[in-house]
C-alpha beads as a LAMMPS data file, in Angstrom:
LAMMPS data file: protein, C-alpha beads

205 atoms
204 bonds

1 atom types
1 bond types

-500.0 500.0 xlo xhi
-500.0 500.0 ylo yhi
-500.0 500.0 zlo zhi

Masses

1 110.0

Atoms # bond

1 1 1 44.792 14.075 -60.263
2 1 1 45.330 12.041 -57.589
3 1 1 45.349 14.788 -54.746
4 1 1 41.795 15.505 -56.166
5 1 1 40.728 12.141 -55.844
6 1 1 41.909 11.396 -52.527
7 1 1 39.541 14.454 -51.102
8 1 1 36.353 12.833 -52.922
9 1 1 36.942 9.874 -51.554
10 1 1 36.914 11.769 -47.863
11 1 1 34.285 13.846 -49.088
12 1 1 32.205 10.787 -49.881
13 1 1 32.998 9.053 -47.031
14 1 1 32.184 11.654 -44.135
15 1 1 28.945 11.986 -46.325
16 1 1 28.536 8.120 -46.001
17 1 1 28.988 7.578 -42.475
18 1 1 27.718 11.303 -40.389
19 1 1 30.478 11.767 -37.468
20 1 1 28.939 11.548 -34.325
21 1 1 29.871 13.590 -30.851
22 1 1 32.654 11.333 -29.891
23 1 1 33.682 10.777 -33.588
24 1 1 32.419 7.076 -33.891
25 1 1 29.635 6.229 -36.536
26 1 1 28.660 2.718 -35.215
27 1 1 27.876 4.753 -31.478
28 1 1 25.085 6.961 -32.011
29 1 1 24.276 10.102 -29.890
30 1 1 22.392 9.201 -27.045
31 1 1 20.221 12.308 -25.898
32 1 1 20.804 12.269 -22.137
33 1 1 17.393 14.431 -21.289
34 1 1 15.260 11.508 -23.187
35 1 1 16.729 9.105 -22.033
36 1 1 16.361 10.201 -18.503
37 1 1 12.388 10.844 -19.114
38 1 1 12.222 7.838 -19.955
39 1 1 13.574 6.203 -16.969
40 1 1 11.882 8.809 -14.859
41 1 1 8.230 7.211 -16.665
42 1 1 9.286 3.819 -16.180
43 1 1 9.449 4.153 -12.312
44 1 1 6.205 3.881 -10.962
45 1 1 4.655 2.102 -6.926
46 1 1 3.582 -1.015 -7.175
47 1 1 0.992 -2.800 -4.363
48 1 1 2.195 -5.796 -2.681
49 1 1 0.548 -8.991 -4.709
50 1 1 -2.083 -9.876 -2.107
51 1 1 -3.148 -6.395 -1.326
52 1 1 -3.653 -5.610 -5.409
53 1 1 -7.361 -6.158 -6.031
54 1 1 -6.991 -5.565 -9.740
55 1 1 -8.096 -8.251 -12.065
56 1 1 -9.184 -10.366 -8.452
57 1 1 -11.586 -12.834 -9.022
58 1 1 -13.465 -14.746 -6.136
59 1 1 -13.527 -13.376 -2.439
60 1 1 -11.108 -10.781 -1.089
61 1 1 -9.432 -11.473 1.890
62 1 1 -8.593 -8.382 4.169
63 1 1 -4.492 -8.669 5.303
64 1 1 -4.725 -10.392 9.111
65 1 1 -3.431 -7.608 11.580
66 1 1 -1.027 -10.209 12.987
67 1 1 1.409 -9.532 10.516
68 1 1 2.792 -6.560 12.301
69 1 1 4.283 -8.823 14.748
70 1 1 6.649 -10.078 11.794
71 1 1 8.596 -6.692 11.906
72 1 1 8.299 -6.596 15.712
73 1 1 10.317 -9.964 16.384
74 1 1 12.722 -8.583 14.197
75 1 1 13.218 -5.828 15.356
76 1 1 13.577 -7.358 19.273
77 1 1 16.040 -9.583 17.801
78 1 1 18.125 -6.395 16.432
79 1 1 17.835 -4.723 20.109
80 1 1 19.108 -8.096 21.810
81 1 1 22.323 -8.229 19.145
82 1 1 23.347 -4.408 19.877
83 1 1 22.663 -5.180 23.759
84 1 1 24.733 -8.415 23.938
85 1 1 27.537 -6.305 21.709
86 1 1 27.420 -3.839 23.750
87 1 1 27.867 -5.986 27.075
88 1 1 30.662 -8.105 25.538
89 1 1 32.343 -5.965 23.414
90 1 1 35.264 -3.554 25.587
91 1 1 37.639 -2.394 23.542
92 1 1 36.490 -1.753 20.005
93 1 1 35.906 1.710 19.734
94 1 1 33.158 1.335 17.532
95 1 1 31.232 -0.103 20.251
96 1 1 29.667 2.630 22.917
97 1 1 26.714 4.043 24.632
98 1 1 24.934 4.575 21.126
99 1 1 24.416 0.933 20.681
100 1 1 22.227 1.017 24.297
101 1 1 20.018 4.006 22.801
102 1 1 19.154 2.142 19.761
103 1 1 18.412 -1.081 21.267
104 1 1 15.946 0.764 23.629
105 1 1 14.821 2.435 20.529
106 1 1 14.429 -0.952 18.537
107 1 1 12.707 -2.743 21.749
108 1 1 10.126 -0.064 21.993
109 1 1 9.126 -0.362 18.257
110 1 1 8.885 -3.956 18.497
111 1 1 6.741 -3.746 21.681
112 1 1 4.516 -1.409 20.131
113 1 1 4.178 -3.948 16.767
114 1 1 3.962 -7.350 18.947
115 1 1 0.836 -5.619 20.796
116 1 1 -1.044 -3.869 18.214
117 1 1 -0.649 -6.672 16.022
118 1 1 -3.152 -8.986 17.496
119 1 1 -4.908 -11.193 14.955
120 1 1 -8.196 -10.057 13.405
121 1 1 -11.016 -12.116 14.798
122 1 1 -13.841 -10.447 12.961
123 1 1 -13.636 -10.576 9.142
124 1 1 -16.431 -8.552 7.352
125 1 1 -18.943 -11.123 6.997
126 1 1 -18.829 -11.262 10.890
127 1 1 -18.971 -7.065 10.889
128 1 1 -21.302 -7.105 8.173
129 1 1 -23.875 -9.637 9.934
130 1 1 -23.381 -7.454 13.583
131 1 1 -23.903 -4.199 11.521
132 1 1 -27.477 -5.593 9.904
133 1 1 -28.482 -6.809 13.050
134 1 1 -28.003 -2.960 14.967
135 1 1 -29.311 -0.788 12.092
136 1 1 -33.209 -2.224 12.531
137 1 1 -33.764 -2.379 8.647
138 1 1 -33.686 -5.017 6.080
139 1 1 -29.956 -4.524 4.424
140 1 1 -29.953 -4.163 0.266
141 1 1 -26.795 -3.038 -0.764
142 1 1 -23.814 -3.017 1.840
143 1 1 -19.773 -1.878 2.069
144 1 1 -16.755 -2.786 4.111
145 1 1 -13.351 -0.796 5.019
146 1 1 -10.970 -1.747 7.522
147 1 1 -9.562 0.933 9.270
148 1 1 -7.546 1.705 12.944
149 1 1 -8.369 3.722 15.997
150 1 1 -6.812 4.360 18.821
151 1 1 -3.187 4.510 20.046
152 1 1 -2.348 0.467 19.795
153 1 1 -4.329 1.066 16.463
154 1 1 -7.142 -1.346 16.942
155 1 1 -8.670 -2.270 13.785
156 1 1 -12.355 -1.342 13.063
157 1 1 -14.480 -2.048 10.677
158 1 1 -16.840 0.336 8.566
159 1 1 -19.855 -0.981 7.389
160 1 1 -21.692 1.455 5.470
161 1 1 -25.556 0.125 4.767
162 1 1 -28.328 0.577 2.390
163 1 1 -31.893 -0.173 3.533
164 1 1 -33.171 -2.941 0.496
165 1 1 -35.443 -0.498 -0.804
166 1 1 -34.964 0.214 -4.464
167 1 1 -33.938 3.650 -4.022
168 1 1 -32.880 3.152 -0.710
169 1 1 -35.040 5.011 2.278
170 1 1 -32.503 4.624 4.642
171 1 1 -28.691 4.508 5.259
172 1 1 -26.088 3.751 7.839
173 1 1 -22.729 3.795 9.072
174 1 1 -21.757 1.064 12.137
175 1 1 -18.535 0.825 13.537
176 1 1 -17.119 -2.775 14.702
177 1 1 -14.602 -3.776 16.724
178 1 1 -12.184 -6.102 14.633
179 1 1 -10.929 -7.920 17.867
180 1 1 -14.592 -8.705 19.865
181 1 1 -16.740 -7.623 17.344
182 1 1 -18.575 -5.071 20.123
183 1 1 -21.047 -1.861 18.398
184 1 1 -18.834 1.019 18.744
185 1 1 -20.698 3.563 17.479
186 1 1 -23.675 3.689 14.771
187 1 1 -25.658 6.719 12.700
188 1 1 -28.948 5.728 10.801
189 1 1 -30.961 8.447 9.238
190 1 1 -32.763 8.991 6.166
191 1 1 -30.909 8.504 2.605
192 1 1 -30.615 12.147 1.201
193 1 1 -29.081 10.753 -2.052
194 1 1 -30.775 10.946 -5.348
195 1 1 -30.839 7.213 -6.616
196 1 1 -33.658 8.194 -9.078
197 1 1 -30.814 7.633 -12.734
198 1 1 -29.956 4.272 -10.806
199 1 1 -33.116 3.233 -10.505
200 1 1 -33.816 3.640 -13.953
201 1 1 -30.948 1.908 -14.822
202 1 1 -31.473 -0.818 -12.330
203 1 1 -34.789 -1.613 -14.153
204 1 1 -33.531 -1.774 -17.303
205 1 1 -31.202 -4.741 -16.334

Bonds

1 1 1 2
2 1 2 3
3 1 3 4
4 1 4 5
5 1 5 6
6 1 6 7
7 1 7 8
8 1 8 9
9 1 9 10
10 1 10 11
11 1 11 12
12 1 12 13
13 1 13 14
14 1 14 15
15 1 15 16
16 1 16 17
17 1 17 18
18 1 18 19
19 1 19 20
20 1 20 21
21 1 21 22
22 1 22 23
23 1 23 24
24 1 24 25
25 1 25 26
26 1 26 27
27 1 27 28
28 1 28 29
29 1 29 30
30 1 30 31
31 1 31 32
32 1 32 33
33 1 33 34
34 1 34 35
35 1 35 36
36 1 36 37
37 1 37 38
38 1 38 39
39 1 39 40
40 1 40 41
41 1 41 42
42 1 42 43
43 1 43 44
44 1 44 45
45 1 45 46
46 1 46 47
47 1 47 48
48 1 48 49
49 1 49 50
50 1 50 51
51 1 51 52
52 1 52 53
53 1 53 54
54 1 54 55
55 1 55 56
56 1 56 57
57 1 57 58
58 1 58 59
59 1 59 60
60 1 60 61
61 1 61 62
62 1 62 63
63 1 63 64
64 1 64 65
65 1 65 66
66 1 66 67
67 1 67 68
68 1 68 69
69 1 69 70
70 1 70 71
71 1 71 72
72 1 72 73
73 1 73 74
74 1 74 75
75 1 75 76
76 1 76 77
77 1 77 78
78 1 78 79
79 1 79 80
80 1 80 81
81 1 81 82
82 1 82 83
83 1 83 84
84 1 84 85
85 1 85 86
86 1 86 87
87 1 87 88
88 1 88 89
89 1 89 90
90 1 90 91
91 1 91 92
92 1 92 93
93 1 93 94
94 1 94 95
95 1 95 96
96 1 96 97
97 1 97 98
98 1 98 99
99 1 99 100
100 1 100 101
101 1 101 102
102 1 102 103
103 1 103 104
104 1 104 105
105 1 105 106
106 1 106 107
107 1 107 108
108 1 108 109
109 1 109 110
110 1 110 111
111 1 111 112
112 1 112 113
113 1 113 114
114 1 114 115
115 1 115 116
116 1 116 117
117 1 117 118
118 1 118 119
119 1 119 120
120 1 120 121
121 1 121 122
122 1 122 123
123 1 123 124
124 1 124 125
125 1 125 126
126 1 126 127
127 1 127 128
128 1 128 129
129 1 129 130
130 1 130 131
131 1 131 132
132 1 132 133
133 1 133 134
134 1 134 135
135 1 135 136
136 1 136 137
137 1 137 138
138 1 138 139
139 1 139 140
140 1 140 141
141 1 141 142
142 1 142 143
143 1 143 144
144 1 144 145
145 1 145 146
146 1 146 147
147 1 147 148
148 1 148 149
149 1 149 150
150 1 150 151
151 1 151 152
152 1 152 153
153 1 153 154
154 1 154 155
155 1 155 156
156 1 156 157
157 1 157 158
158 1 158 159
159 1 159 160
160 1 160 161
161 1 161 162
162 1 162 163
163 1 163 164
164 1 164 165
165 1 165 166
166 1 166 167
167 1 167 168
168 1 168 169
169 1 169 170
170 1 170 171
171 1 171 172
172 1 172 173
173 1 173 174
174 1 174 175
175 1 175 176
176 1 176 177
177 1 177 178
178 1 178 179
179 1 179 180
180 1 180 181
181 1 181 182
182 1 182 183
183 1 183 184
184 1 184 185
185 1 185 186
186 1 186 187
187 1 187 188
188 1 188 189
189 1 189 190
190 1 190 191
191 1 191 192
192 1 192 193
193 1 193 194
194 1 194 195
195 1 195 196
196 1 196 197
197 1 197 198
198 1 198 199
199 1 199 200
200 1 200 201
201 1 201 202
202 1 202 203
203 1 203 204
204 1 204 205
């Protein structure tokens, strides 16, 4: 009887406690292709705190474009270290000609970033203002995007305008200079949108 015995009680116990892959009950099977998915979901791009816009509330503030010169000091600084290695540094063979090219490299980048990073002078109310005052027409509804032009990227504003009409007439697009605020370039025609379900809707409220 007691050979009989001893195989329930194994019996019952690998019915109690299910073996796992490595033969552990307290460790249970992890499945490697979830669990991966899973990490792969949970990775996603984030914005930078002050360029989020999401939940904002009060005025937004467009980035200055001064803050390209941050990234150009450094990277003068690096160009100076791998120069001043370079000069004072003989017999390491880790030092050598390489160090030359990329502080050349490294001072041309930062060059490029202390001059094209000159500080925005113009913010869109300034744009916005110059724009209404070149179009000819009383302004209703109105829009502002930064971009760059140019080789030294000089920033630009585009003001996109809506005569105060309700539809609209008439619409424009002005480009400003972000640096002077000078007119650099300007179409006006006629609106050829169909504003006739806003306008509806515009009433109502």
């Amino acid at each position: 009887m007691w050979p009989l015995r001893a195989a329930e009680t194994v019996a019952s116990r690998a019915m109690a406690e299910p073996e796992t892959s490595n033969g552990r009950a307290d460790e249970p099977v992890a499945d490697e292709d979830t669990a991966e998915a899973a990490s792969d979901e949970e990775i996603r791009d984030e914005l930078p705190e002050d360029l989020d816009a999401a939940g904002f509330v009060g005025p937004y503030v467009f980035p200055d474009n001064n803050r390209r010169r941050i990234p150009g000091l450094m990277y003068l600084i690096l160009a100076v270290g791998l120069m001043v290695a370079w000069a004072t540094v003989d017999s390491s063979p880790l030092v050598n000609g390489g160090f030359v090219f990329a502080a050349a490299i490294l001072a041309v980048v930062g060059v490029f970033c202390m001059v094209s990073g000159r500080h925005l002078a113009v913010d869109e109310r300034d744009a916005l203002v110059a724009a209404s005052a070149e179009v000819g027409f009383p302004v209703g509804h109105a829009s502002a995007q930064l971009g760059w032009r140019g080789f030294l990227s000089r920033p630009t504003w585009r003001i996109l305008l809506y005569s105060a009409e309700e539809p609209p007439t008439q619409r424009g697009l002005v480009l400003v200079d972000g640096y002077d605020g000078e007119i650099i370039d300007q179409i006006i025609e006629d609106n050829p949108e169909d504003w006739s379900e806003m306008d509806g809707r515009l009433r109502e409220s």
